[in-house]
C-alpha positions in Angstrom: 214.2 41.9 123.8 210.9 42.9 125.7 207.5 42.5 123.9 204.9 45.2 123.7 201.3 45.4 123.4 199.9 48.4 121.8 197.0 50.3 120.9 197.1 53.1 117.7 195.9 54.8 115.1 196.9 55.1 112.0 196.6 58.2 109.7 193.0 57.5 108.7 191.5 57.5 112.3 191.7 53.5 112.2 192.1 51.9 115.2 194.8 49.3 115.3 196.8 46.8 117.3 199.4 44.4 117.8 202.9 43.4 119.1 206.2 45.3 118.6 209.7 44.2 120.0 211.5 46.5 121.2 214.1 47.5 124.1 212.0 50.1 126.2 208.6 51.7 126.1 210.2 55.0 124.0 212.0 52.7 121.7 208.8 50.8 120.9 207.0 54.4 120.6 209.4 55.6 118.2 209.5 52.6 115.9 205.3 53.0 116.1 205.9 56.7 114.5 207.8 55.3 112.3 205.5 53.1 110.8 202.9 55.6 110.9 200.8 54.5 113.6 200.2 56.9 116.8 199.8 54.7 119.9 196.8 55.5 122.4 198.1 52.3 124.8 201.9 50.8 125.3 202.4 48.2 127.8 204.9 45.5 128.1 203.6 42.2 127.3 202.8 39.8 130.8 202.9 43.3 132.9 198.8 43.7 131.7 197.6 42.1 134.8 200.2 43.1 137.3 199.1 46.9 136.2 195.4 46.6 136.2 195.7 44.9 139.7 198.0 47.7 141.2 195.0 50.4 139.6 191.9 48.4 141.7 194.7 48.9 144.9 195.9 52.6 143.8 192.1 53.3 143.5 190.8 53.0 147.2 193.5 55.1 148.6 193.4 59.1 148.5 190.8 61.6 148.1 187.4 60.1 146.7 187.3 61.0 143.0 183.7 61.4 141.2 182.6 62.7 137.9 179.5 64.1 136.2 180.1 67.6 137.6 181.3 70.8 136.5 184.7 72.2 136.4 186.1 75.7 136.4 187.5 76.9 133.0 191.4 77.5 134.4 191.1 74.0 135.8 190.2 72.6 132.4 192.6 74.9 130.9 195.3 73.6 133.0 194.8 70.4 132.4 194.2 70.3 128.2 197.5 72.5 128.6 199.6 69.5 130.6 197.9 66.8 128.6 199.2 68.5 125.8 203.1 68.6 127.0 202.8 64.9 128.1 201.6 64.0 124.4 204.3 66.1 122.9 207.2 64.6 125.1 206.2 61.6 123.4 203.9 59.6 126.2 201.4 57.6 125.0 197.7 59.0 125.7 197.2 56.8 128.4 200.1 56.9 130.3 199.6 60.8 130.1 196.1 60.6 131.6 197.7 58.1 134.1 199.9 60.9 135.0 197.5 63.6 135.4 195.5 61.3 137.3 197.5 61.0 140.1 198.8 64.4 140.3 195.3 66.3 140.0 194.5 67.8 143.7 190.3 68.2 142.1 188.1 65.0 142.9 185.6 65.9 140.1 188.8 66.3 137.0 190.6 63.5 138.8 187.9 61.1 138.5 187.0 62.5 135.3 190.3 61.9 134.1 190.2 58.1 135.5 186.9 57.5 133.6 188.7 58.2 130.6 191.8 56.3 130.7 188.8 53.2 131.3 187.4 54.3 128.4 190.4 54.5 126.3 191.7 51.4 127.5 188.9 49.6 126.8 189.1 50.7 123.0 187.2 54.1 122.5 188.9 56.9 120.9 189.8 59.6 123.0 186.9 62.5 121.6 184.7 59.3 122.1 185.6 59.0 125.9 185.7 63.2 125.7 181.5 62.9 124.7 180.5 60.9 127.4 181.1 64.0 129.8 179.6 66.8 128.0 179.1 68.7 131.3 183.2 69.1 131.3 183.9 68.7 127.6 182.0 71.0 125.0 181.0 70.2 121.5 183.8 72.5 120.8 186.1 70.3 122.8 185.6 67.0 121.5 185.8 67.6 117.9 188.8 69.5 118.1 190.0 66.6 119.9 188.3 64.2 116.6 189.8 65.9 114.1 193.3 66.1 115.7 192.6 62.1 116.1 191.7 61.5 112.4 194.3 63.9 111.3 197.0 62.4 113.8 197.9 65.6 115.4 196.5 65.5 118.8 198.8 67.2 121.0 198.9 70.0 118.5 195.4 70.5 118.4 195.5 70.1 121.8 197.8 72.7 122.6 195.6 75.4 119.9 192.8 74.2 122.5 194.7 75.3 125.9 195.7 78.6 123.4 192.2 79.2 122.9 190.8 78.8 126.7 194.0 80.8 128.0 192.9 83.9 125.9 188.9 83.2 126.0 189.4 82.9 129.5 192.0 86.4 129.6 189.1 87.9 128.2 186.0 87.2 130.1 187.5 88.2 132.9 188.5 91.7 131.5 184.5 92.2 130.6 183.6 90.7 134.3 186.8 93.6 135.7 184.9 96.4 133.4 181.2 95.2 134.6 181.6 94.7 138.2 183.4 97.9 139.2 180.6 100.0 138.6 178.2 97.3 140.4 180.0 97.2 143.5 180.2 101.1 143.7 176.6 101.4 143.1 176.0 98.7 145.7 178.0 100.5 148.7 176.4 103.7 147.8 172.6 102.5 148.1 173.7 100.2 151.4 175.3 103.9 152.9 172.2 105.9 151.9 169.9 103.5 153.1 172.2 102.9 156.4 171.9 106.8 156.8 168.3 107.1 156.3 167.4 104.7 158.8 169.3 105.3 161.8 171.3 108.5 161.5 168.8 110.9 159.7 166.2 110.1 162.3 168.0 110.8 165.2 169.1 114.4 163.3 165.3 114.7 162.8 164.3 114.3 166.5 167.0 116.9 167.8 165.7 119.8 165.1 161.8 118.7 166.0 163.0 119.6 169.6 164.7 123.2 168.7 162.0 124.0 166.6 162.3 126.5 163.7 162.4 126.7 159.8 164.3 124.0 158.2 166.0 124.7 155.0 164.6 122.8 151.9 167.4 120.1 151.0 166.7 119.2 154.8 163.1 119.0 154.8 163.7 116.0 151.4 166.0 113.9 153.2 164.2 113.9 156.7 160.8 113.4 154.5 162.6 110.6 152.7 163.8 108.8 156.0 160.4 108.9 157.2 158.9 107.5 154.0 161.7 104.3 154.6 161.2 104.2 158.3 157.0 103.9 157.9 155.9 100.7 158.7 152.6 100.0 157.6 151.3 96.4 158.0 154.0 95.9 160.8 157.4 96.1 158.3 159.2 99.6 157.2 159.1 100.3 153.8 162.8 99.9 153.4 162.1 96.5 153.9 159.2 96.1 151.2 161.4 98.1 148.8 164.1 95.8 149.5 161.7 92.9 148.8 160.5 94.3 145.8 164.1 94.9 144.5 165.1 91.5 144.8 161.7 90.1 143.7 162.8 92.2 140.6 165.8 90.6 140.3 164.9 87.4 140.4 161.7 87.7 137.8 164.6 89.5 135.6 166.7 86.7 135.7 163.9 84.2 135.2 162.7 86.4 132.1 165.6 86.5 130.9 165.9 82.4 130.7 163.1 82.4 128.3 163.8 82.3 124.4 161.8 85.7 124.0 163.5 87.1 127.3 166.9 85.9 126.5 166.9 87.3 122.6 165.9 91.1 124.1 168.6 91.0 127.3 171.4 89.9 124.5 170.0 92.7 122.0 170.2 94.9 124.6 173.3 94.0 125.3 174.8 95.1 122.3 173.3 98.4 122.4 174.3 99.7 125.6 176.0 103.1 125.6 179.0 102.3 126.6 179.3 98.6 127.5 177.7 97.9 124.5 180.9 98.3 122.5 182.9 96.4 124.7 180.2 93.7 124.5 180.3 93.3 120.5 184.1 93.1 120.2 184.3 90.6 122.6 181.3 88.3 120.5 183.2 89.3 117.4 186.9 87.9 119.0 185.2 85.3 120.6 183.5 83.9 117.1 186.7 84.8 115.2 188.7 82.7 117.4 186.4 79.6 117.8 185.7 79.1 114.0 189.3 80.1 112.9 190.6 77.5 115.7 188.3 74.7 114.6 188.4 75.3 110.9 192.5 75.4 111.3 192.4 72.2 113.3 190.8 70.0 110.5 187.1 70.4 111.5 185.0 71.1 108.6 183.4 74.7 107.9 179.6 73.8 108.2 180.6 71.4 111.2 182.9 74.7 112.5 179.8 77.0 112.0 177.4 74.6 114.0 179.7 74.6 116.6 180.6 78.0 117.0 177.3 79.1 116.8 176.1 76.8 119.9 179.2 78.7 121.7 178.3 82.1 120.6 177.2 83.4 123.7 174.7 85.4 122.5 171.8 84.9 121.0 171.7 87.5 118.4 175.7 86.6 117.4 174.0 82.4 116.9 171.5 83.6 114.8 173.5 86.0 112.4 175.9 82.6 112.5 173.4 80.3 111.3 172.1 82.3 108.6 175.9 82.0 107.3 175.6 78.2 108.1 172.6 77.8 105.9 174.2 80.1 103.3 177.5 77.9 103.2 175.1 74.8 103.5 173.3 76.1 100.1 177.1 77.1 98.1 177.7 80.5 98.5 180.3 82.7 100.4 180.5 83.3 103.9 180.8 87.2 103.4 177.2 87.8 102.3 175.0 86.4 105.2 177.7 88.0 107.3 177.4 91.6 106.2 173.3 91.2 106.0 173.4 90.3 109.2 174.4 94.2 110.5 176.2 92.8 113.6 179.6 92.1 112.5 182.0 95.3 111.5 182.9 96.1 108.2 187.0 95.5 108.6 186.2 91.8 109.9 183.4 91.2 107.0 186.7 92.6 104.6 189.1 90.3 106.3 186.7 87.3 106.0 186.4 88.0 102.4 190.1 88.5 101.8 190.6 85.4 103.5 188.2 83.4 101.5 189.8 84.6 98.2 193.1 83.4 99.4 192.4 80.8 100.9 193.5 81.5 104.2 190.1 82.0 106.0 191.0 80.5 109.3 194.3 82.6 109.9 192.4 85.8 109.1 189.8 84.6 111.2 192.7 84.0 114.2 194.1 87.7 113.3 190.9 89.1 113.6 190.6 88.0 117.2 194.1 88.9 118.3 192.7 92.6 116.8 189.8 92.6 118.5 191.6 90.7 121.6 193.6 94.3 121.7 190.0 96.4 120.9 188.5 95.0 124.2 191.7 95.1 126.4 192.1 98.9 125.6 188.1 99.4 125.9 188.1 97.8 129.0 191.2 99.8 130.6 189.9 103.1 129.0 186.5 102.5 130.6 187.9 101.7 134.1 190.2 104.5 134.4 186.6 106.8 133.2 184.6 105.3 135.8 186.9 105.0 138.6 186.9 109.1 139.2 182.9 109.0 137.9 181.9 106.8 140.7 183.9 108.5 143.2 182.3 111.8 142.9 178.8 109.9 142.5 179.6 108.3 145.6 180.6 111.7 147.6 178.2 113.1 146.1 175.9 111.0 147.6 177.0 111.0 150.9 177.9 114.7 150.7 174.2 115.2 150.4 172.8 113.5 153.3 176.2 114.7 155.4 174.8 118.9 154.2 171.3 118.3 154.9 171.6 117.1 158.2 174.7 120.2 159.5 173.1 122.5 157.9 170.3 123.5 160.3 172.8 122.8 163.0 175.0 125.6 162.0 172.0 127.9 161.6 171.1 126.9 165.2 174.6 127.6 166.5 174.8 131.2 164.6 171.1 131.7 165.9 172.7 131.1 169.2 176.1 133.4 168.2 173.9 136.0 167.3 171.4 136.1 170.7 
């Protein structure tokens, strides 16, 4: 019977090793569950060697893999999703980052991926190897991945991690939807004005200047408009300084925005907007409902949970309500006062949170509060699109309806002027 060497860990996080006989790699898995242990590493004794050798060869062919960058969320997703089916179906760790490894089409994940099966195999514990690429793997991330370790639950927590990226990432791409419609629309109107302005209305302008008479007054702002565009004083049109000055604007904004003082008014400002506001506060409310209930629920402790979630707020006013209810949990009392003082969270999730403390079930209140507030945003964002679809529409004919009336309208007066002679 074959003999296998083997890396674990046993239910206190320990790390552990040894020999096990047994008649394949699943049998030898199975009697290691058995025994309480949860193998990170199984390989058959005297194949150690002909393995690492056929890794240096496997390693110069194919795409060239590097790390340190940064990954898309779905790609992450994807893969925290298949690592956790691999786990599940009862592969060792390794073998299921070997796996991944050699199936993943992205260079940066795929050498990611390789610098952690090194890692793992040379003894670290898998939210170890996860730290050492915090540009990939948040906070968030790798002590999900700790406490499924010490709790010996991995691919569970791992699969609650894919969960939470599928639906963080479902709904940051219904805000983006709800944001950039408008944008674009307002975009293509100002690049149609401006194109009018500049090389239609002049031409219009010329012609009437020709035939001479009283123009009528919507006529006489948009020709006076175009003119003020097309000036060019210090050898440039003033279309092109305003254009300089918009995107001057833009960048300063940004850069403002970066600083701590510039950074806490854009967020506050995000939550009072008129109508995106709304959208904006449900989705901060779901998205720190979901990140503490998912930590707390995989084994992470509540002040290490609030620490974390605050850091992944997203905004700064949400981090700061969040660690005034760190310090209050850090000094013994409830989570439901420094949440409700705080004036940002609603009064149904500040009830949940406290009928979930009294029961003792604050993290699946916590994860029902999302799903609510999941639902809040998707019908927010699909009422608000179907209201600005027609709303932008007219604004846009309107617009263009303008400029289109101010130029025929002295050319029909000049053609009844010539009816009439």
């Amino acid at each position: 019977m074959p003999t296998f060497q083997y890396q674990a860990m046993d239910a206190k996080g320990e790390q552990t090793s040894g020999t096990i006989d047994a008649s394949n790699e699943s049998d030898a898995l199975a009697k290691l569950r058995t025994n309480g242990l949860y193998p990170t590493q199984i390989i058959e004794a005297g194949k150690t060697a002909k393995k690492t050798a056929a890794k240096k060869s496997g390693s110069k062919a194919g795409p060239k893999a590097t790390t340190g960058g940064r990954l898309k969320p779905k790609v992450l997703m994807i893969f925290t999703r298949q690592l956790a089916t691999l786990i599940d179906s009862g592969l060792p760790l390794l073998r299921g980052l070997t796996v991944l490894s050699k199936q993943e089409p992205n260079p940066v994940l795929r050498g990611t991926i390789n610098a952690l099966a090194d890692s793992v195999q040379g003894g670290s514990t898998f939210s170890e190897s996860l730290a050492q690429h915090p540009k990939i793997f948040n906070k968030l991330y790798v002590n999900m991945v700790k406490a499924g370790e010490l709790g010996g639950v991995l691919e569970l927590v791992l699969t609650r991690l894919a969960e939470y990226q599928e639906k963080a990432h479902k709904l940051k791409n219904k805000i983006v939807s709800a944001m950039v419609y408008p944008v674009i629309v307002m975009f293509i109107a100002v690049a149609i004005l401006l194109f009018l302005m500049v090389f239609i209305v002049p031409k219009f302008k010329d012609m009437f200047a020709e035939q001479g008479g009283e123009l009528p007054m919507i006529s006489k702002v948009v020709f006076g408009f175009s003119e003020s565009l097309i000036a060019n004083p210090y050898g440039l049109p003033n279309v092109a300084y305003l254009l300089i000055v918009l995107v001057g604007f833009y960048f300063g904004f940004v850069a403002w925005g970066k600083t701590p003082k510039g950074r806490n008014a854009v967020d506050a400002m995000k939550l009072r907007l008129p109508i995106f506001g709304d959208i904006q506060r449900k989705s901060a409310v779901s998205r720190f409902s979901r990140t503490l209930g998912t930590l707390v629920t995989s084994g992470v402790p509540i002040l290490q949970a609030l620490n974390i979630t605050k850091e992944t707020a997203g905004n700064v006013i949400i981090s700061k309500a969040i660690g005034n209810v760190y310090d209050a949990v850090k000094e013994g009392e409830t989570i439901v006062t420094p949440l409700q003082a705080s004036g940002v969270f609603p009064n149904m999730v500040i009830s949940m949170v406290d009928v979930g403390e009294e029961t003792g079930q604050l993290p699946d209140m916590l994860l029902k509060v999302a799903d609510v507030y999941d639902d809040e945003v998707d019908n927010a964002v699909t009422a608000l699109t179907s209201i600005l679809e027609p709303i932008m529409i007219v604004f846009l004919a309107l617009v263009v309806g303008s400029v289109v009336f101010a130029l025929f309208l002295p050319l029909i007066q000049i053609i009844n002027d010539v009816s009439n002679q």
